[in-house]
N, C-alpha and C positions, 0 to 999 in steps of 0.2 A: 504494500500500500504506500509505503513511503515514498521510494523511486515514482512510482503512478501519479502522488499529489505533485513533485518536483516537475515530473514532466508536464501534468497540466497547467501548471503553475506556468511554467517556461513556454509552450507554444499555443495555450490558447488566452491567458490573463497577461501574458508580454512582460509577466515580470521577470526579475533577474533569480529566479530562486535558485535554494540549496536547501542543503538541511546539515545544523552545523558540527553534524557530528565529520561530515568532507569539507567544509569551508566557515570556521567559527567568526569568520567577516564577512559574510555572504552580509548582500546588500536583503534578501527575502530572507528571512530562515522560517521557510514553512515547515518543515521540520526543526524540533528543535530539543535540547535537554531539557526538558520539563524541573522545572525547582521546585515547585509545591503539586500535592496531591494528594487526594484520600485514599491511604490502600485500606479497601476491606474486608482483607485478609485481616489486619493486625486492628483494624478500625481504629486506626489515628492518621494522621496529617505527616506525610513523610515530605523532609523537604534535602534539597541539592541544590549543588550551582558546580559549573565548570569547574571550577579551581578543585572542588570537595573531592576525595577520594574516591575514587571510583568501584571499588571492593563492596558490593552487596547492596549496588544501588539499581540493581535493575528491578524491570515488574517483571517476577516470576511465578509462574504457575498459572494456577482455572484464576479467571474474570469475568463477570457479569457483563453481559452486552443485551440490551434492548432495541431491536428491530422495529423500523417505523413502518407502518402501513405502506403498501401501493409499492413495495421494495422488492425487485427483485432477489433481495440477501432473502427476506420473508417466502419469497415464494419457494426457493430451495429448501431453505432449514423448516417451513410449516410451522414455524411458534415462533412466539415475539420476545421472549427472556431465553438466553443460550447463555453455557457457559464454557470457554474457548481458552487453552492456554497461550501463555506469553513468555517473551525473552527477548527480552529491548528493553532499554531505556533513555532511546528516542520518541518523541508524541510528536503528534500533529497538533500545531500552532493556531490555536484558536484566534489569534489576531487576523488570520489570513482567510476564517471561516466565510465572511460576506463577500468579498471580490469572488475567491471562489467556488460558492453556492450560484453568485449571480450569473458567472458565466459555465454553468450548466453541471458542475461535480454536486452531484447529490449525498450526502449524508444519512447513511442507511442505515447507521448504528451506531450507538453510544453507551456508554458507562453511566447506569442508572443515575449521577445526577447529573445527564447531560455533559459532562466536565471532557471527556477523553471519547477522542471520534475513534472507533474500533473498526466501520466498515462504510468503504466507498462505493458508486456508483456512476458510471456519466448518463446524463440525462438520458440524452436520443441515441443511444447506443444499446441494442437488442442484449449483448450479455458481457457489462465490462463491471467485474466487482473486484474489490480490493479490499486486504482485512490486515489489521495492525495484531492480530494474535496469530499463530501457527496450527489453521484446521486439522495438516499434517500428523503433529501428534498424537491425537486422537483419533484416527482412522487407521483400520487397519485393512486387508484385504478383501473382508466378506465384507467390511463398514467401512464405506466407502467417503469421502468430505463433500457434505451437502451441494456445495455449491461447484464441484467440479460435473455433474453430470449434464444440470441444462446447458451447463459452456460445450459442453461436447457434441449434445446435439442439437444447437443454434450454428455451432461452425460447421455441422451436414448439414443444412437448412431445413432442420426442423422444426417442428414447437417445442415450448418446453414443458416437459411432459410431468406428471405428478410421481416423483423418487419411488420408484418401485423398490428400493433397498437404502439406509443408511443409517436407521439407528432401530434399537435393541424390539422398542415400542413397535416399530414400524414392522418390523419381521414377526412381531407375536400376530399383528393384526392381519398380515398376509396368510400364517399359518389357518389363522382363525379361517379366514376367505378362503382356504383352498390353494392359493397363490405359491406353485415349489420354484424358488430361486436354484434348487440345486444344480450342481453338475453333472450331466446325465452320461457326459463322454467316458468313455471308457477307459480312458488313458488316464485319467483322476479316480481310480478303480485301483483298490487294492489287488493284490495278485491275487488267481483262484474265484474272481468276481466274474 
């Protein structure tokens, strides 16, 4: 998500961005080292600045992200509170939030009080989303990261279709349907099958 704000930031809002974790004199620091913030993990006010030592100041682990309506982050993941891990301790620069909402990056997601944008969007763009946690981690191969499947089949010029697999909820309720995801090939066949 980061790279993604920087480049919008640079070819469609004209400014000079960075994020200063590459350029700590960038004239934009749309990304930037966040000094204050609520982790809810610890539910206190953790604060930094550049100079601080850098040893154990990152946001690590699950975080609360709230999904707005009419998003396509919403339409992948199907519910509006997720909670997604993290390994950065770069944020996106909420001084930069109005130029670039107006010129069409939508904000699809944030940290229950609004404070930390976790997932982007561009307006008129069929499937471009961007997430400040690492879906990654928690997917695994039969659980697959919500938001990689309608990217897959919008760039075969599909619809985007309703997640027939990706989390634990979803497979019970397939089960229930009738619905077998298995693999019926036989080469995924123990020997003697």
């Amino acid at each position: 998500m980061q790279c993604a704000v920087i480049e919008f930031a640079r070819n469609v809002c004209g400014l000079s961005a960075n994020s200063t974790e590459f350029d700590l004199n960038t004239k934009d620091p749309v990304i930037y080292l966040m000094e204050r913030w609520y982790d809810y993990k610890k539910e206190s006010v953790e604060v930094r600045s550049e100079s601080s030592h850098k040893g154990g100041t990152m946001r690590l682990g699950a975080y609360p992200c709230v999904l707005k309506e009419g998003t396509n982050a919403l339409k992948a993941y199907r519910k509006k509170e997720l909670s997604e891990r993290h390994r950065h301790r770069y944020e996106f620069n909420n001084a930069y939030r109005g130029i670039l909402t107006r010129h069409g990056l939508k904000i699809s997601g944030l940290s229950p009080d609004g404070e930390l944008v976790e997932m982007i969007e561009i307006e008129d763009h069929p499937w471009f989303v961007g997430c400040q946690f690492h879906p990654e981690f928690k997917s695994r191969p039969t659980d697959r990261i919500p938001c990689s499947g309608p990217y897959r089949s919008i760039s075969k010029g599909k619809e985007i279709p309703v997640p027939l697999s990706g989390n634990r909820e979803r497979r019970e309720e397939q089960r229930h349907l009738g619905i077998d995801r298995g693999n019926n090939d036989s080469r995924y066949k123990g020997s003697g099958e």
